[in-house]
C-alpha positions as CSV (number, residue, x, y, z in Angstrom):
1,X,0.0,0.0,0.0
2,X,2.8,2.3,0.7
3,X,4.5,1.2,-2.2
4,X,2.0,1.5,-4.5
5,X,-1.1,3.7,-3.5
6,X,-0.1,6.8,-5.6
7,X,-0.5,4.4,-8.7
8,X,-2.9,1.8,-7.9
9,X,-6.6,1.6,-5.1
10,X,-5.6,-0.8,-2.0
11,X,-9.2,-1.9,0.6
12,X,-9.6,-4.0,2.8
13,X,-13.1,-5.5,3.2
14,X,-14.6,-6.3,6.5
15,X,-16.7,-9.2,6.3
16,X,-18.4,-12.0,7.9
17,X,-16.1,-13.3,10.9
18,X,-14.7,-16.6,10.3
19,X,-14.0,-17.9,13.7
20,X,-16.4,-15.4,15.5
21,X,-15.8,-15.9,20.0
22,X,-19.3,-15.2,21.0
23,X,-18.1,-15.4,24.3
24,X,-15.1,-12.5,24.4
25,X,-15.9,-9.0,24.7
26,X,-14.2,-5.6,24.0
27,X,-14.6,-2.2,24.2
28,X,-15.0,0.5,21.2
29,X,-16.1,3.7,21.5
30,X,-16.7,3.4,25.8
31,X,-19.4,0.1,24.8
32,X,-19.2,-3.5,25.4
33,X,-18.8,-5.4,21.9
34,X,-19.3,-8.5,21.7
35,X,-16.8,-10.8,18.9
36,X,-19.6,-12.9,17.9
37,X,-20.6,-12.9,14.2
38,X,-22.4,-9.6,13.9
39,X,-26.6,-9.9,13.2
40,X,-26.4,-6.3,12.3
41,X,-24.1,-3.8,10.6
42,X,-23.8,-1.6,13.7
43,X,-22.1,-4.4,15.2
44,X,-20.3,-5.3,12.5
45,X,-19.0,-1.5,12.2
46,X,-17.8,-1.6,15.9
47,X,-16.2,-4.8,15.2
48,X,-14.2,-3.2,12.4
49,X,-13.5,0.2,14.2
50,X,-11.7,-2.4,17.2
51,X,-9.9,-4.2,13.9
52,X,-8.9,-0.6,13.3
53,X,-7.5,0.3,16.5
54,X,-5.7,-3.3,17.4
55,X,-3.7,-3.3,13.9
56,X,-3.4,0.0,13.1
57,X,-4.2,-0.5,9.5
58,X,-4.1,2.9,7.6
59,X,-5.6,1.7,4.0
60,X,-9.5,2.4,3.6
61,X,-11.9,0.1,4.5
62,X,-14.9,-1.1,3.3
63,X,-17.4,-3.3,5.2
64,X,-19.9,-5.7,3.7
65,X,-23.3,-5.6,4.2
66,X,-25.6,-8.0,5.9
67,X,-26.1,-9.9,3.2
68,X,-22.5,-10.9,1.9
69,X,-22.7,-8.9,-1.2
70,X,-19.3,-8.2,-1.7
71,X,-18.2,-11.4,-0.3
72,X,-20.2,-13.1,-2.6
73,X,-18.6,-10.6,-5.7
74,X,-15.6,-11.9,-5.4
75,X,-16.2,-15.9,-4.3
76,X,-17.0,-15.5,-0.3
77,X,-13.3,-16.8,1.2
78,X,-12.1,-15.2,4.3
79,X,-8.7,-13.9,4.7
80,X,-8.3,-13.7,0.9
81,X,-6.0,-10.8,-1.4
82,X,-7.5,-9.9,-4.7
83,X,-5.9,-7.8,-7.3
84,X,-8.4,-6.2,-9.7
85,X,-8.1,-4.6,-12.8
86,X,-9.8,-1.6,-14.1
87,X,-12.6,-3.0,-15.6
88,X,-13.4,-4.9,-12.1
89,X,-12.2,-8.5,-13.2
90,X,-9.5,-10.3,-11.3
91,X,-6.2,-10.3,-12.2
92,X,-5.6,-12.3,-9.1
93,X,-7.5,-14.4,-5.7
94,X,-5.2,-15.6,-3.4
95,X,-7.1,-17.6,-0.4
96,X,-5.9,-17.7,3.2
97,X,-2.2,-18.5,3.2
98,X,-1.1,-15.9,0.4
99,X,1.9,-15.2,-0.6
100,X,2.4,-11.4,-0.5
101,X,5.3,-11.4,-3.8
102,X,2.4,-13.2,-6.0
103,X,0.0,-10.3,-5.1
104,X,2.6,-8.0,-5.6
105,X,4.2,-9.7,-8.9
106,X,0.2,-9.4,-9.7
107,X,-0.1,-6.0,-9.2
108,X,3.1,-4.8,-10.9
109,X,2.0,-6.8,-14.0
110,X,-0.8,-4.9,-14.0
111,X,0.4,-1.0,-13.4
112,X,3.3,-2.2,-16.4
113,X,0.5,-2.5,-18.8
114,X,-1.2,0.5,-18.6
């Protein structure tokens, strides 16, 4: 993101929770928040504003709706690095153990061309 983000768009989407602990609890913004898997997108917010603060992660950040649409865009895996090309196809998916030179090689291929 660094690297790039003067020449290309980096996001990171919030989406469903794959291992949600319905039992833990934190707190954003002076409330209780529970880490189950959110039944609403207030909760889901919060749970992204304390994703926010833990990482510090300064790219923008989009978070899905209720229904999974933008999970479901792009094929619904968790923990997954896509690299997109203009017209919105992918160039790349990567699922759960990515290697961050593939996304990268991906990417560069990509600014090259145009």
């Amino acid at each position: 993101y660094k690297e790039y983000g003067d020449r290309a768009h980096f996001a990171f989407v919030y989406m469903k929770d794959a291992h949600p602990s319905p039992q833990e609890s934190v707190e954003v913004d002076g409330k209780e928040v529970f880490l189950a898997q959110p039944k609403n997108l207030e909760h889901r917010v919060d749970l992204a504003k304390y994703l926010l603060a833990e990482t510090g992660l300064t790219l923008p950040v989009y978070i899905d709706d209720m229904k999974g649409t933008g999970r479901k865009a792009y094929s619904g895996f968790h923990l997954a690095a896509y690299v997109i090309n203009i017209d919105g196809k992918l160039a790349l998916a990567e699922r759960y153990k990515y290697d961050v030179a593939d996304v990268e090689r991906a990417l560069v291929s990509l600014l090259d061309t145009n």
